[in-house]
C-alpha positions in Angstrom: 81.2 118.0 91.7 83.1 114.9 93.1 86.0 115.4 95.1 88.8 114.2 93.3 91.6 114.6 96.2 92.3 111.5 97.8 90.3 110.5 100.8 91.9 111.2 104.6 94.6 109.2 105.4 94.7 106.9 101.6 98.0 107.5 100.5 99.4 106.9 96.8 96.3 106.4 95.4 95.7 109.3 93.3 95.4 107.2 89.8 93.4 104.6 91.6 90.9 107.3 92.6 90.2 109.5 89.6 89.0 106.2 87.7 87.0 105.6 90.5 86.0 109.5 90.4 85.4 109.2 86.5 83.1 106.7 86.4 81.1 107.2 89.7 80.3 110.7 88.0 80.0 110.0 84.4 77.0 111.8 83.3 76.2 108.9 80.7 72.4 108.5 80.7 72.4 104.4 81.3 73.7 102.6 83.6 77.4 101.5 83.6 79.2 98.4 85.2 82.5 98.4 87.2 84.9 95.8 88.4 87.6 96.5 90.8 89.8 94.0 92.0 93.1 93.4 93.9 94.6 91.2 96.9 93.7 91.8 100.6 94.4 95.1 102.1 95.6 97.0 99.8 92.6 99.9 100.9 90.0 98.7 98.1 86.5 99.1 100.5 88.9 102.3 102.0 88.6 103.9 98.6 85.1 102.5 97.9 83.2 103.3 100.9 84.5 106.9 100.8 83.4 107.1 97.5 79.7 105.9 98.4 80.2 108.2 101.0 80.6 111.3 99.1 78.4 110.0 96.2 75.8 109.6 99.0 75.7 105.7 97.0 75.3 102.4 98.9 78.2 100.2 100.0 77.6 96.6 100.9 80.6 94.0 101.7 79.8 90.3 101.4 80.3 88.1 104.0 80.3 84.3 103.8 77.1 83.1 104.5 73.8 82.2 103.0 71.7 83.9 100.0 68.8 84.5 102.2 71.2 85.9 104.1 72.9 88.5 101.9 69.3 89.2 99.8 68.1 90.5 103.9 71.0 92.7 104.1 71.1 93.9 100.8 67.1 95.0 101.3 68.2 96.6 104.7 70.8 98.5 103.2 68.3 99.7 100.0 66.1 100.8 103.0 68.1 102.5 104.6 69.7 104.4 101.5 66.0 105.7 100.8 64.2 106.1 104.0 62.2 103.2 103.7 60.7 102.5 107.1 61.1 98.9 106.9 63.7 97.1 105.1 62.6 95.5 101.2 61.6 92.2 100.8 64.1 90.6 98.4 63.2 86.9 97.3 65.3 86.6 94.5 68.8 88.1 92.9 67.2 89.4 89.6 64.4 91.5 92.3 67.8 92.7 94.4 69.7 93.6 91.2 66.8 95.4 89.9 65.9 97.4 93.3 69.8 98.0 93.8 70.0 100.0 89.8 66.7 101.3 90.5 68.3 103.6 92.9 70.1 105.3 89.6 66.9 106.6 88.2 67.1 110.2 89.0 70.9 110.9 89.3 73.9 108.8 88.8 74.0 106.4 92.0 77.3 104.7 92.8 76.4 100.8 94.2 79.6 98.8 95.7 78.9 95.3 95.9 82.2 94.2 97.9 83.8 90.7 98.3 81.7 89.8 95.6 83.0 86.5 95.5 80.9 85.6 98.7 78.0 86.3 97.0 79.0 84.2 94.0 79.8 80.9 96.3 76.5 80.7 97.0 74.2 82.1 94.1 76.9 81.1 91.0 73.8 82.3 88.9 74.7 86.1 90.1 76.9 86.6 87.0 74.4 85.6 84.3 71.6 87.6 86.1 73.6 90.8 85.7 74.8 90.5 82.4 70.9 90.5 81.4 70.9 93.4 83.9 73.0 95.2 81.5 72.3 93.1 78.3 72.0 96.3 75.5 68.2 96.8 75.4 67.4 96.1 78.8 65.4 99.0 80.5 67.3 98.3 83.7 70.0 99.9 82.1 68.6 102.3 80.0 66.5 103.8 82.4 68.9 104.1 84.9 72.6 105.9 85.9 73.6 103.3 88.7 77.4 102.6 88.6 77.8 99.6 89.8 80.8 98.3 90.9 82.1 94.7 91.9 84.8 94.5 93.9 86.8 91.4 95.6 90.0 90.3 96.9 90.1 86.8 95.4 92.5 87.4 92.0 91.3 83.8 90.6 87.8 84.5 90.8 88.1 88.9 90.0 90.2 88.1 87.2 88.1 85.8 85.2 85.1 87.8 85.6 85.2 89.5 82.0 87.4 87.0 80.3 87.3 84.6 77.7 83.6 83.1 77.7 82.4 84.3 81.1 79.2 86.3 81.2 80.5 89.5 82.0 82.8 89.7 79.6 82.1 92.6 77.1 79.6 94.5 80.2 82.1 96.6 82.0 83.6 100.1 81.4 85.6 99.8 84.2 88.1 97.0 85.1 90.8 98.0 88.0 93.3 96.0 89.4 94.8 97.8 92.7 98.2 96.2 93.3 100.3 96.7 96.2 102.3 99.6 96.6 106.0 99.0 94.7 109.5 99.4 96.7 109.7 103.0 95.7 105.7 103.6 96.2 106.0 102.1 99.6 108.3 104.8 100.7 105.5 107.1 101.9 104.1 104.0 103.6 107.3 103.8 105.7 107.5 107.4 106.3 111.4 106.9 106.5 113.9 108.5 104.4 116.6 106.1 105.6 116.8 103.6 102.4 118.5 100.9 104.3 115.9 100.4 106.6 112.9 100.8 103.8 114.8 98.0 102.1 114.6 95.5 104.7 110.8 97.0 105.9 110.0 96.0 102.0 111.1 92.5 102.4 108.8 91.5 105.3 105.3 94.1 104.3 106.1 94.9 100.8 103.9 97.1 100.0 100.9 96.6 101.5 98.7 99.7 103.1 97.4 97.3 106.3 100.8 95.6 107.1 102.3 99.7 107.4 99.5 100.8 109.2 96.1 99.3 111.4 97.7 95.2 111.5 101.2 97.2 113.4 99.3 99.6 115.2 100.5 102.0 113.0 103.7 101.5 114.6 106.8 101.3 112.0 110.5 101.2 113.2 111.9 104.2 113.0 115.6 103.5 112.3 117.5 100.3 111.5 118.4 100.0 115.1 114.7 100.0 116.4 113.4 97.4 113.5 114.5 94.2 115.9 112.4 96.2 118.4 109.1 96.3 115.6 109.8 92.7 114.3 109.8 91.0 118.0 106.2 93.0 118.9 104.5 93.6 115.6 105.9 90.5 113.2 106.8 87.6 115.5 104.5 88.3 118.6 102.1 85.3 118.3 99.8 88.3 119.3 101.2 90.4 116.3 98.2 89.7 113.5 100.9 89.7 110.8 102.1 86.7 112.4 98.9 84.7 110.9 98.0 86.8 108.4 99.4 84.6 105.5 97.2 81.8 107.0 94.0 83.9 107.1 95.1 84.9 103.1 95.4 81.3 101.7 92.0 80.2 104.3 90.0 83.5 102.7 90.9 82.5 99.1 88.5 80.0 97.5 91.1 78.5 95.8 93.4 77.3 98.3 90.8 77.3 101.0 89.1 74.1 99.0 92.4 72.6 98.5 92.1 68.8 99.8 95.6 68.6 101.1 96.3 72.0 102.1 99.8 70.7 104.0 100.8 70.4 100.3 99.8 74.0 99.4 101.9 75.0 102.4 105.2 72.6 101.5 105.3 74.3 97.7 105.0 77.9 99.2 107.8 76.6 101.9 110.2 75.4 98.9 110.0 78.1 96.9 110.4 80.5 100.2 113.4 78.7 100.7 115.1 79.1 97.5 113.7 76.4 95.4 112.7 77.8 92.3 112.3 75.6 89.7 109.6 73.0 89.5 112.4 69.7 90.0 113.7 71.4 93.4 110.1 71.7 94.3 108.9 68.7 93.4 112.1 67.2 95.8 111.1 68.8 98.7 107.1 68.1 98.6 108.3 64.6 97.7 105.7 65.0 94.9 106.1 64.0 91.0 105.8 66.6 88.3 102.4 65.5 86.9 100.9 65.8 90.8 102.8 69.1 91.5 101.9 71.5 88.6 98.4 71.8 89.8 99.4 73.0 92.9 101.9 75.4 91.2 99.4 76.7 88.9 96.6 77.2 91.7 99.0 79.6 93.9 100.2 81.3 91.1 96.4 81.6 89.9 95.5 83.3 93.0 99.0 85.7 93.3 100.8 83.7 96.0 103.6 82.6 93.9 105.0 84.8 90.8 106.2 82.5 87.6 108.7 84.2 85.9 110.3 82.8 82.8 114.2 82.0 82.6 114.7 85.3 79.6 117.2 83.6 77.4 116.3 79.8 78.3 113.5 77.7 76.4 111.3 75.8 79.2 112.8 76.9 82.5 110.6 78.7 84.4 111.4 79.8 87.7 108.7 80.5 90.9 109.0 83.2 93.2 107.0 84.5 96.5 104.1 86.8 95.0 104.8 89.2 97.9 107.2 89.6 100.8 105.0 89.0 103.5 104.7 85.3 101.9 108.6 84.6 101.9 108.9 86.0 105.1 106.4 83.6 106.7 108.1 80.5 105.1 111.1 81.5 105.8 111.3 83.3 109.4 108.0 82.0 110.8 106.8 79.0 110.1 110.0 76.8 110.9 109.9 78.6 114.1 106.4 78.3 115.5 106.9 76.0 118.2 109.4 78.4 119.4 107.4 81.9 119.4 104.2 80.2 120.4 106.0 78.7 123.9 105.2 80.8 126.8 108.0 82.9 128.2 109.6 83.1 124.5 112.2 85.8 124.3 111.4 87.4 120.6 113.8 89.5 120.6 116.4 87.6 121.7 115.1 85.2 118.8 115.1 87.6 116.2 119.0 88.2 117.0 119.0 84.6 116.5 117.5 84.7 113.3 119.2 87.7 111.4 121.8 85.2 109.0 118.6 83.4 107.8 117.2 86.4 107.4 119.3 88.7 105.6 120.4 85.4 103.2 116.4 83.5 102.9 114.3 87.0 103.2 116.4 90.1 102.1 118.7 88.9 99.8 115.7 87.8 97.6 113.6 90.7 98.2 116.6 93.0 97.1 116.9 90.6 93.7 113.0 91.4 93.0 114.0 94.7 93.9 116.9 95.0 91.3 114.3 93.1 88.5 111.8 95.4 88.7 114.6 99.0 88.5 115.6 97.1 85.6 111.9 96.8 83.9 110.6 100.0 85.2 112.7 102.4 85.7 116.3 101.7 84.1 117.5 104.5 81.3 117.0 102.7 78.3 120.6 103.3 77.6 122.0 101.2 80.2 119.4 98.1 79.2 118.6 98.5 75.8 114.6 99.8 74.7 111.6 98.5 76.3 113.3 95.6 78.5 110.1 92.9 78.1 113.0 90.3 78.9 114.0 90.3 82.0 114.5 87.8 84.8 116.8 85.3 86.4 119.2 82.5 84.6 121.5 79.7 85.6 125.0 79.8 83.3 127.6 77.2 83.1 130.5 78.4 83.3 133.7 76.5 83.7 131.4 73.6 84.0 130.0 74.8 87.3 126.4 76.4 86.8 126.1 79.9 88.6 123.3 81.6 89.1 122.5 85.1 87.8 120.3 87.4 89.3 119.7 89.8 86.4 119.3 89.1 82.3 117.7 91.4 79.9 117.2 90.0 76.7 116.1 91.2 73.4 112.9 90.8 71.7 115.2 89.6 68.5 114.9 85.7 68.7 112.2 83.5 67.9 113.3 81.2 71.0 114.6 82.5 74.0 117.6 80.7 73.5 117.9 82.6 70.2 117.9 86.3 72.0 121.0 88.5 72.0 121.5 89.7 75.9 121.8 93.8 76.3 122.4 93.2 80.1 123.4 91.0 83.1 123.7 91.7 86.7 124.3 90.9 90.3 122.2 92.3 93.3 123.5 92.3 96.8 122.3 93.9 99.7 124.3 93.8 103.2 127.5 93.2 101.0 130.3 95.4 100.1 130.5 94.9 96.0 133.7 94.4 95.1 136.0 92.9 91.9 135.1 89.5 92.8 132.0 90.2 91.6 132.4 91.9 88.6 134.8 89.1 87.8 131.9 86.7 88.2 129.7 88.9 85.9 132.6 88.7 83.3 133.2 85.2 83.7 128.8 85.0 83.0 129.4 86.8 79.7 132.3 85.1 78.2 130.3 81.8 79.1 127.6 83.4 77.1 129.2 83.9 74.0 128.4 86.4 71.0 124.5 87.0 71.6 126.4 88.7 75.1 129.0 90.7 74.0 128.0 93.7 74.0 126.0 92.9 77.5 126.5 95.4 80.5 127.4 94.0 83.4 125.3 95.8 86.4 126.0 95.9 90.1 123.2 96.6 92.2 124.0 97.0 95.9 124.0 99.2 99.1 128.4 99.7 99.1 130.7 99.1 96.6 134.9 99.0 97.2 136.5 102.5 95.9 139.0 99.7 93.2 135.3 98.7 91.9 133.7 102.6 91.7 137.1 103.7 90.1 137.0 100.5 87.7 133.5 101.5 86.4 134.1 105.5 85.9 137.2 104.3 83.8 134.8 101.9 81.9 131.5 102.1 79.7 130.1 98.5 80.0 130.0 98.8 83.5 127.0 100.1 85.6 127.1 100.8 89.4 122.9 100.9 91.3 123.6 102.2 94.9 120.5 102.6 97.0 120.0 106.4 95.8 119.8 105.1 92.1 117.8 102.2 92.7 115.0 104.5 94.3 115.2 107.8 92.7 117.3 107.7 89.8 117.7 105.6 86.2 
């Protein structure tokens, strides 16, 4: 029987891994077709090559390179899995694709093809030639248990595997997106209890298994004291692989890495870093017009770069956020200081001192915001937001004629428009700063500004300290709801 406890070390995986375990095992008496899919290190090939490994399957990873190339390594590695003395002579894909679920006649065999988006760069035919692989009649799958899985880290290519018309669509019993860990997931990553200091970790690594562990030497700060220490050596260090690492992401993705004028790529991911969130601002600061920027937009939101969220109770205003921390944090800390941490002699720490108003306002502040969202969609008692939240984002109200921004609004599912929705809640998210009635004023002022689809709309303060007149104010009153760290991490 499979081993269905999680691997050594692989943390917060456990739902990740029975799927895997399911379907490796599956005593269906064909052969069955996997996808799994999800950005860079996130532990993908961790989970999949310990599966081959106790399957006693074969694993191969892609590398960029040449058919011939991959066909040579892919007959090695067939070799090798049955004691072939000298490795199989593959000339085409449909031969390697037969060999490879061959291996599944006498038991079910797990086969990894990893990175498969390599392999498709230079043999685009791969696709077609194993969805006749698995086409209903075909004795390659009927004769056969292999489990076959492709894997990749490129979302544009992964995710448009089995949609719409492509030729996998319909083939696979097992699609699996790994994401990155979320703020509360993250938690074991840190290996902190201290919720101050797993708040700020989450707005440089988010949640990504690599950036906690073999990229920092799995060295993490150990109190709020010792993260300038951590940031100096393991972010900012032009030694520190973090401190390229969201080059290498947008160079190893096929859709940015193709991009004619990549500078362009870069000044959109630096606007919206920066606080620019709708396309207009954008478009200022690339010095780009709409038409020539929503290609652009649309490519690093394709590949997970850049989150689009829609404005909740607003018709056409979408708003573009970093699709992970370590993205805002290189736009916003990094980048603008190259020069700087790349001189010889450059005193990091001394730097990072330098650097903490930018980052507290430019990299936490946001962070904690996305933070606040996603308590809000996820894990919010349905009595302080109203059922099944599906509206929920960021807004911009006028109010005394002076447009404010709003950090939280959960709309209804009750208007044909978004500008039709009623508005169950609004809120404010602050980290660093002491929540006071200034605040909650503000919140107010939103609501009246709002009119009747808001008045019945609690008002929530999310934050790390809130003033005793404020805590008092909100047990006296039902429409107000305080999120202190505790809350926003174990509680609804």
């Amino acid at each position: 029987m499979l081993e269905r406890l999680l691997p050594p070390s692989a943390i917060g995986r456990e739902a990740e891994w029975q799927r895997l375990v399911e379907f490796a095992s599956d005593a269906t008496p064909q052969a069955t077709l996997g996808v799994m899919w999800g950005r860079r290190r996130i532990g993908k090939s961790y989970l999949l090559s310990h599966l081959c490994g106790d399957t006693r399957g074969l694993y191969y990873e892609a590398v960029r390179g040449s058919k011939g190339e991959a066909l040579a390594e892919i007959g090695a590695a067939i070799a090798a899995s049955i004691g072939a003395p000298a490795p199989l002579d593959l000339p085409d894909w449909e031969t390697a694709i037969a060999a490879l679920m061959g291996l599944g006649v006498d038991r079910p065999f797990t086969v990894v093809l990893d990175e498969y988006p390599y392999l498709r760069e230079h043999s685009p035919e791969l696709d077609s030639i194993i969805q006749r692989a698995f086409g209903p009649n075909n004795p390659l799958r009927t004769a056969t248990q292999c489990r076959l899985i492709l894997c990749g880290s490129a979302i544009t290519v992964m995710s448009e595997l089995l949609s719409g018309a492509a030729p996998l669509r319909g083939r696979a019993g097992l699609d699996l997106r790994v994401s990155p860990f979320d703020y509360r997931g993250a938690l074991q990553l840190y290996g902190t209890d201290d919720l101050r200091l797993a708040t700020q970790l989450h707005s440089i690594i988010g949640g990504v298994a690599a950036y906690g562990r073999d990229m920092v030497g799995n060295d993490l700060p150990t109190s709020l004291k010792d993260l300038g220490r951590w940031a100096s050596q393991r972010v900012l260090s032009p030694a520190a692989p973090l401190s390229r690492e969201v080059e290498l992401l947008l160079s190893g993705d096929p859709t940015t890495s193709k991009a004619r004028k990549i500078n362009l790529y870069h000044a959109t991911l630096a606007a919206i870093a920066s606080g620019r969130r709708t396309p207009g601002r954008i478009a200022d600061y690339v010095k780009l017009s709409g038409p020539s920027l929503d290609p652009i937009l649309r490519s690093v939101t394709d590949a997970g770069f850049v989150e689009r969220l829609q404005d909740p109770i607003r018709n056409g205003r979408p708003t573009y956020h970093p699709g992970d921390p370590i993205i805002r944090f290189h736009y916003a800390i990094l980048r603008p200081n190259h020069s700087r941490l790349s001189r010889h002699g450059t005193d990091a720490r001394g730097l990072w001192t330098q650097l903490q108003p930018t980052f507290r306002s430019n990299v936490v502040g946001p962070a904690f915001e996305s933070m606040a969202r996603y308590w809000v969609t996820h894990f919010a008692d349905p009595g302080v937001v109203g059922d099944n939240p599906v509206h929920v984002g960021a807004t911009a109200v006028a109010v005394d004629g002076v447009e404010r921004k709003v950090d939280i609004v959960v709309a209804r599912d009750d208007g044909d428009q978004p500008s039709q929705r009623s508005i169950s809640a609004i809120g404010e998210a602050k980290s660093g700063e002491e929540l006071s009635f200034t605040h909650l004023d503000r919140l107010e002022g939103v609501r009246g500004a709002l009119g009747a689809r808001a008045s019945e709309a609690r008002l929530l303060l999310i934050g790390t300290s809130f003033t005793a007149a404020l805590t008092a104010e909100a047990k006296r009153r039902t429409d107000i709801e305080l999120v202190d760290l505790e809350r926003l991490y174990f509680g609804s």
